[in-house]
C-alpha positions in Angstrom: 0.0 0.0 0.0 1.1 3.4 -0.9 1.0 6.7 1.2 1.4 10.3 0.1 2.1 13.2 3.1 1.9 16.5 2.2 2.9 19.0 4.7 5.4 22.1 4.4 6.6 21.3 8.1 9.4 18.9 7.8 9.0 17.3 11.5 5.7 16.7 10.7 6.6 14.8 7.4 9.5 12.9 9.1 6.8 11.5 12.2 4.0 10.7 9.8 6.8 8.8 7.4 8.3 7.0 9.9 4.0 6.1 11.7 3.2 5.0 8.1 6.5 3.1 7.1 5.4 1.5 11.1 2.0 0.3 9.5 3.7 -1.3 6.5 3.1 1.6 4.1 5.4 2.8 1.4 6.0 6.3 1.6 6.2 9.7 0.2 6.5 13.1 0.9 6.0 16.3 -0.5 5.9 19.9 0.8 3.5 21.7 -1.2 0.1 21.0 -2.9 1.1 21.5 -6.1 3.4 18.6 -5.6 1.2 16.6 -3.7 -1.2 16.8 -6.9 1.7 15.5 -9.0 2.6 12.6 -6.6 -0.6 11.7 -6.7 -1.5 11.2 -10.4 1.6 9.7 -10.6 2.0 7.3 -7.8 -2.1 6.8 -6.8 -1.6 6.2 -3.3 -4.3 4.2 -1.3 -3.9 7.2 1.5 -2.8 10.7 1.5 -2.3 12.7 4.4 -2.4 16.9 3.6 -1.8 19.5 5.4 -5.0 21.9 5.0 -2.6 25.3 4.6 0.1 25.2 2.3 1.9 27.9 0.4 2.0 28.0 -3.2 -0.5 28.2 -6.0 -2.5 25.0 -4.5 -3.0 24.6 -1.3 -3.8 21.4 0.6 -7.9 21.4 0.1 -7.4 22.5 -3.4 -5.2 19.7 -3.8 -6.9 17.2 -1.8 -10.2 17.9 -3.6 -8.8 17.4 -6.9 -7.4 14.3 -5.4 -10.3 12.6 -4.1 -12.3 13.4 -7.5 -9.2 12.1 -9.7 -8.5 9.2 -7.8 -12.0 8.0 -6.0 -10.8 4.6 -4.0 -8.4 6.8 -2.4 -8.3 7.6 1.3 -7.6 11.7 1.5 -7.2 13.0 5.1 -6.8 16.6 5.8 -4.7 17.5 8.8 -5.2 20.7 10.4 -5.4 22.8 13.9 -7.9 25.4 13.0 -11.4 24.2 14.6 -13.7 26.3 12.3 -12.2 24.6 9.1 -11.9 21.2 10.9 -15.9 21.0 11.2 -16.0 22.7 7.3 -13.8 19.8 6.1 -15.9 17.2 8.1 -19.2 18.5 6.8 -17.3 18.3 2.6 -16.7 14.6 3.9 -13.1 14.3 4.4 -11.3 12.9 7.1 -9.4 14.6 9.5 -6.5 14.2 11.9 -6.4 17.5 14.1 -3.1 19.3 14.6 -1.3 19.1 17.2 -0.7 15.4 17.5 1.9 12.9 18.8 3.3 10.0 17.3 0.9 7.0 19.0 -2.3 9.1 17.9 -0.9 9.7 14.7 -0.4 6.0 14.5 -3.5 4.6 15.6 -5.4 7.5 13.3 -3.3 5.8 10.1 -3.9 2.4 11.6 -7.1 3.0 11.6 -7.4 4.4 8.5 -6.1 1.5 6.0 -7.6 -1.3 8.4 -10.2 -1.9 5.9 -8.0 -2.2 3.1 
């Protein structure tokens, strides 16, 4: 199984590679939108994890949007810490992890997330 993290913070890539590598993911990481688009298309993970705000042309929704209508069996989860767009990206149906978060919630989140698959 494949999964894409998009996030401009490099800590934040290096946990969520290292919780998704844990779950016996393949992994790969981008810092913009933009890029995260491009991985995408070309790699068609079974998960991507996106930060919500991301500088550059495209930011993580736009991206993540494009994403889930591009690429419909895959699992697109928006990360963020602001509360107002957490409940707007719940009520547009995507998943969210909520920012800040450690490594064991991280890890039962992504766990939880390809379980099915």
């Amino acid at each position: 199984m494949l999964a894409l993290i998009a996030d401009d913070e490099p800590v934040v890539r290096k946990i969520l590679a290292r919780v998704c590598a844990r779950c016996g993911l393949d992994v790969e990481t981008v810092s913009s939108g933009l890029a995260a688009l491009e991985a995408a298309r070309r790699m068609r993970p079974d998960l991507v994890l996106s930060d919500l705000h991301m500088p550059g042309e495209v930011d993580g929704l736009q991206a993540c949007s494009i994403i889930r209508r591009e690429l419909p069996g895959t699992t697109v989860v928006m990360m963020t810490g602001d509360a107002e767009a957490a409940a707007a990206l719940r009520a547009a149906g995507f998943s969210l992890l909520a920012k800040p978060f450690g490594a064991e919630e991280a890890a039962r989140f992504v766990a939880g997330a390809v379980g099915g698959r």
